[in-house]
C-alpha positions, 0 to 999 in steps of 0.5 A: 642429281638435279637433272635428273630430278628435272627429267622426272618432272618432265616425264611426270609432266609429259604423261599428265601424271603429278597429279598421281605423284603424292609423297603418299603415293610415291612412298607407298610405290617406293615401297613396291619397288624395294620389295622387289629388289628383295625378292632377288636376294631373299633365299640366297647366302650372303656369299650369293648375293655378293656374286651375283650372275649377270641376268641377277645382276642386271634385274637387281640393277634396273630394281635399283633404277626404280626405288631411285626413280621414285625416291627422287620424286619422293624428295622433289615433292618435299623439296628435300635434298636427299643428296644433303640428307643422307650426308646429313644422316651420316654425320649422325651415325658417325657420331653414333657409331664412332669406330673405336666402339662398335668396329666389327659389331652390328649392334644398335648404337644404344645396344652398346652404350 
């Protein structure tokens, strides 16, 4: 993860571009590009969408790529380790979900309190 938070840096950098690369920037480009992973996936099954053909398969894949790209860079700027975050948020919904509770439910975790 470090180096490729370092390489990002460098490319933005390179290109004069940090002065473009505000959290609010990047926040709303992130968003650009997780709608554009959706568009993939958006009229097909369920069954679809866990078999994709390899051309599918491949533009979800650079999709993927670009909501990284920007969500590092999002955590650069805010000097936040999103690596430690999401353990982090893991730990909170293992607490919230413990497994006894909600196996094989898809409810919110105040939905079955």
């Amino acid at each position: 993860m470090e180096s490729l938070k370092q390489k990002l840096r460098e490319f933005a950098t390179a290109r004069d571009w940090e002065q473009f690369h505000s959290p609010k920037n990047l926040v709303m480009a992130l968003s650009v590009e997780v709608a554009e992973l959706m568009e993939h996936f958006q009229w097909i099954s369920q069954d679809q969408s866990r078999n994709l053909d390899a051309k599918t398969r491949e533009k979800v894949r650079q999709e993927i790529g670009d909501v990284m790209v920007y969500l590092v860079r999002l955590a650069d700027q805010l000097g936040i380790d999103p690596v430690a975050a999401a353990q982090e948020k893991v730990s909170v919904n293992e607490a919230r979900y413990p497994a006894e509770k909600v196996r094989g439910s898809a409810k919110k975790y105040n939905e079955y309190e």
